[in-house]
C-alpha positions as CSV (number, residue, x, y, z in Angstrom):
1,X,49.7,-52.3,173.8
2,X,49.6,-55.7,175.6
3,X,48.1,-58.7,174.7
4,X,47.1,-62.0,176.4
5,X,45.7,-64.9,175.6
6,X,44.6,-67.9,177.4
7,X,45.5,-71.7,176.6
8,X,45.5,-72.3,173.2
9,X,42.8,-74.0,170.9
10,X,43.6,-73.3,168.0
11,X,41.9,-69.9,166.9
12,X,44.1,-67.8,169.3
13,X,47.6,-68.7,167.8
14,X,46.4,-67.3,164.5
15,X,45.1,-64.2,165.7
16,X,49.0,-64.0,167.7
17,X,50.7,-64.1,164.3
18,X,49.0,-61.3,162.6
19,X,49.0,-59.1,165.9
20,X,52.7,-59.6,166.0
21,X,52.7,-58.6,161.9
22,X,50.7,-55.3,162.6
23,X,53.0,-54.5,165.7
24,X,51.1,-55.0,168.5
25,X,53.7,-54.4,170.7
26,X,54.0,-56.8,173.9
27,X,52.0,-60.2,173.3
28,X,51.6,-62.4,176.5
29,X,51.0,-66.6,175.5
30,X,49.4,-68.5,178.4
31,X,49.4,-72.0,177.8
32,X,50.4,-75.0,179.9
33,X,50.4,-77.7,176.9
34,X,53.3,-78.8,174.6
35,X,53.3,-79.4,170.6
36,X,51.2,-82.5,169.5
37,X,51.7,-83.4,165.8
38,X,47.9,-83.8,165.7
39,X,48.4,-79.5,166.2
40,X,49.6,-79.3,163.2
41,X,47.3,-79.1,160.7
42,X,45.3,-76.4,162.5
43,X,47.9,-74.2,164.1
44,X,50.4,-73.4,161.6
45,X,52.6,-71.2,164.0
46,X,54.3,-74.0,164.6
47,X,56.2,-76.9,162.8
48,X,57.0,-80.5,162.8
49,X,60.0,-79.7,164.9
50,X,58.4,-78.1,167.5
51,X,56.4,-81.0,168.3
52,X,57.3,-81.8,172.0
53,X,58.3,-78.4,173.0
54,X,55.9,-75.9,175.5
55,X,53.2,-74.3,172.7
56,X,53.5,-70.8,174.5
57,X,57.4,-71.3,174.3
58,X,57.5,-72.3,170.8
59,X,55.2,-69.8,169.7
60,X,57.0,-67.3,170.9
61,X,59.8,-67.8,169.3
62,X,57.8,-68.1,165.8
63,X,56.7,-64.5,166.9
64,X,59.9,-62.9,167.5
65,X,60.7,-64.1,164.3
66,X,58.3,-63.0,162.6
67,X,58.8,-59.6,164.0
68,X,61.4,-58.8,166.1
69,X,60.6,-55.7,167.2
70,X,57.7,-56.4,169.5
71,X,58.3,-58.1,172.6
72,X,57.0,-61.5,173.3
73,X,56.5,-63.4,176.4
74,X,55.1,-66.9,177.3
75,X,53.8,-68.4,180.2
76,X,54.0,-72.5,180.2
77,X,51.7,-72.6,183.3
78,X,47.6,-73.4,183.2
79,X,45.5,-69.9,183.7
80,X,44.2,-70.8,187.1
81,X,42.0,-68.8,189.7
82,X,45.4,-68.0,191.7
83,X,47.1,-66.6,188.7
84,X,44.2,-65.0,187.1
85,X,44.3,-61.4,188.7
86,X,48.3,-61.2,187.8
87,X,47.6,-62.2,184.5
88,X,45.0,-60.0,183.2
89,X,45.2,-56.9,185.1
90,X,48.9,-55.4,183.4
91,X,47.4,-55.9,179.8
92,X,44.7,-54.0,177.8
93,X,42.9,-56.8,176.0
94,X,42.1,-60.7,176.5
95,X,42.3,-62.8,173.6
96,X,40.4,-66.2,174.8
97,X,40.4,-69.1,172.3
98,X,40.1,-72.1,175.2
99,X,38.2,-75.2,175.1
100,X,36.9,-75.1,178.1
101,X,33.9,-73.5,179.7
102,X,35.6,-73.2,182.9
103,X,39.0,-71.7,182.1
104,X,36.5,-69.3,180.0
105,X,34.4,-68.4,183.4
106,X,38.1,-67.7,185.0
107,X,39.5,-65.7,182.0
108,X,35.6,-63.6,181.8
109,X,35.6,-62.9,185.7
110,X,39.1,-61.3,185.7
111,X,38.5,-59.7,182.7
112,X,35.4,-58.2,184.4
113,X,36.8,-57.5,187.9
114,X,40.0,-55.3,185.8
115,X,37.8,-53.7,183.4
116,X,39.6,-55.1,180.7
117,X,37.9,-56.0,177.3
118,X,37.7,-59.6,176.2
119,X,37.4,-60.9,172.4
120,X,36.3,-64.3,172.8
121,X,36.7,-67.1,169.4
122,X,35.3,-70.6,169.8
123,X,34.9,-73.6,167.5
124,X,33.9,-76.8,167.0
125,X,33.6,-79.1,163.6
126,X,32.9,-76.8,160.7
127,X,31.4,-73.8,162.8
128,X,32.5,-71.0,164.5
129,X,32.4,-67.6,166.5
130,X,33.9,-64.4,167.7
131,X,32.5,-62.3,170.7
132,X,33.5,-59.3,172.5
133,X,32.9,-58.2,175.8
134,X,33.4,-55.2,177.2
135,X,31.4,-54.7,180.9
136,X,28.0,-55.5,180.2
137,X,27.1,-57.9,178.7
138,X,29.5,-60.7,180.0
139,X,30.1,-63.9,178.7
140,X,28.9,-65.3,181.6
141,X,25.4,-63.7,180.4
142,X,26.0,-65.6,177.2
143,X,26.3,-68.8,178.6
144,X,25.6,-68.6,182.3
145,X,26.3,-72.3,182.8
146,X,28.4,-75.0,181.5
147,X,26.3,-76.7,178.7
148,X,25.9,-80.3,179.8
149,X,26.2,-81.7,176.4
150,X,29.3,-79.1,176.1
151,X,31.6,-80.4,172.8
152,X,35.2,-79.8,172.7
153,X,37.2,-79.6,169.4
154,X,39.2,-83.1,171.1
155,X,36.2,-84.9,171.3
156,X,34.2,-83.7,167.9
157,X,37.0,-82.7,166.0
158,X,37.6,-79.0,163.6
159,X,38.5,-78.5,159.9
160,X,41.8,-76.8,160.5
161,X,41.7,-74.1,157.8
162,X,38.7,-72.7,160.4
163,X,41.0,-71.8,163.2
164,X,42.3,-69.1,160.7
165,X,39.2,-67.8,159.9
166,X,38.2,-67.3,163.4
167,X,42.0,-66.1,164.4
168,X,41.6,-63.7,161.7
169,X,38.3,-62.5,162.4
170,X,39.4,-61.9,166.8
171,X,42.9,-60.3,165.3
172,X,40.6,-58.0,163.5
173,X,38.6,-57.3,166.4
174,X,41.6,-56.6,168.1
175,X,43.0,-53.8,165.8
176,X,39.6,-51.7,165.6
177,X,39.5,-52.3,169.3
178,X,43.0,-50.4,169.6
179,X,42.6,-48.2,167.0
180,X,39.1,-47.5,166.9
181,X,38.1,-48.1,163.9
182,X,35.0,-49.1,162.7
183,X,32.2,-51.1,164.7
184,X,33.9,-53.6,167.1
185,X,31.2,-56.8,168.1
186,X,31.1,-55.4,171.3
187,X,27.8,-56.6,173.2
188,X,27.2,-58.9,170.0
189,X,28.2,-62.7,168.7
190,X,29.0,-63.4,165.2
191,X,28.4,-67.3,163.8
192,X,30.0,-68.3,161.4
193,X,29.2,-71.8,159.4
194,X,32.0,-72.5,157.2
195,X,29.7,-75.4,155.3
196,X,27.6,-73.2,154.0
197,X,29.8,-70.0,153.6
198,X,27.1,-67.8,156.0
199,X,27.6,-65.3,159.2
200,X,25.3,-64.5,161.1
201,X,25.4,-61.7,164.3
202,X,23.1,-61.6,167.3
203,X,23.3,-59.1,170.2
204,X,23.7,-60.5,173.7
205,X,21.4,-59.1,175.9
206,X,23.1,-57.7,179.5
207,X,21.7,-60.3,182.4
208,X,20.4,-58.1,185.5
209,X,21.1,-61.3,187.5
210,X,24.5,-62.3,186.3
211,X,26.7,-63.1,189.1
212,X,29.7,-61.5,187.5
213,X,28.7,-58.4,185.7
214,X,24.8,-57.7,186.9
215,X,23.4,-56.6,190.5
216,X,23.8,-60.3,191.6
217,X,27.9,-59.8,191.4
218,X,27.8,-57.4,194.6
């Protein structure tokens, strides 16, 4: 299968490295950033001397290593509304660990428009969670607007050990989705809070009025 993912943020290089381990077979990195040493201690697909290179570059090569017989390809460049029909519609999932609400509208919206499903990881501090949309509902019916007190993991900051936990949890989404095992979160949102070690999962209801997904998108 393919795989893509948007720009970084932490939870989505995880989820790459055990994709690549379990053979996923093409993996696509979309990120326009390069290697901060401040990356370090939360993505651990990379190391200290990868700090200045392209992420999606240097993760790649970390993936080839890791398995050499899936093919791996990144793209240095932002995901962007001119680039976001190319990007999404030769794969068969979307692995979306961004930072920002609107790359996240732009990532949903192709998704959508190529019928493509999307597993969705987010964090922030010591809490975190993993959605996946397939159709109906959206994400867009999840949050229809950018929050206006938004947080970002730049500005509020994240325990590092929790972009694993979430990487792990949208790479195990991932592999039921392709081999259909089990009960995907499809249509729900699971929450995890790491400081007191509880999950919790809530549906997400389908908006009628969505502009993406419901009778508002025509």
């Amino acid at each position: 299968m393919n795989w893509k993912s948007s720009i970084d943020w932490s939870p989505v290089y995880p989820a790459a490295l055990y994709l690549a381990a379990a053979g996923v077979g093409t993996l696509i990195l979309v990120d326009p950033d390069e290697v901060d040493r401040s990356n370090l201690q939360r993505q651990i697909i990379y190391a200290d001397d990868d700090v200045g290179r392209p992420k999606a570059e240097a993760a790649s090569d970390r993936l080839a290593g890791l398995n050499p017989h899936i093919f791996v390809a990144g793209y240095d460049g932002a995901f962007e509304a001119g680039n976001a029909d190319e990007l999404v519609e030769g794969v068969d999932m979307v692995l979306d660990g961004t930072d920002d609400f609107a790359v996240r509208y732009l990532v949903n919206d192709a998704c959508v428009r190529h019928a493509k499903p999307l597993i969705s990881g987010a964090i922030g501090r010591w809490t975190g969670q993993v959605g996946v949309f397939a159709g109906k509902p959206c994400y867009r019916c999840l949050v229809p607007e950018i929050p206006p007190d938004a947080e970002t993991c730049v500005a509020v900051g994240v325990v590092g050990a929790l972009a694993g936990v979430v990487g792990s949890m949208m790479a195990l989404e991932a592999i039921k989705l392709v081999t259909g095992a089990g009960e995907t979160l499809t249509g729900r949102l699971m929450i995890y809070d790491a400081l007191a070690g509880e999950t919790r999962t809530v549906r997400i209801g389908a908006d009628p009025e969505c502009p993406v997904c419901g009778t508002a998108a025509g």
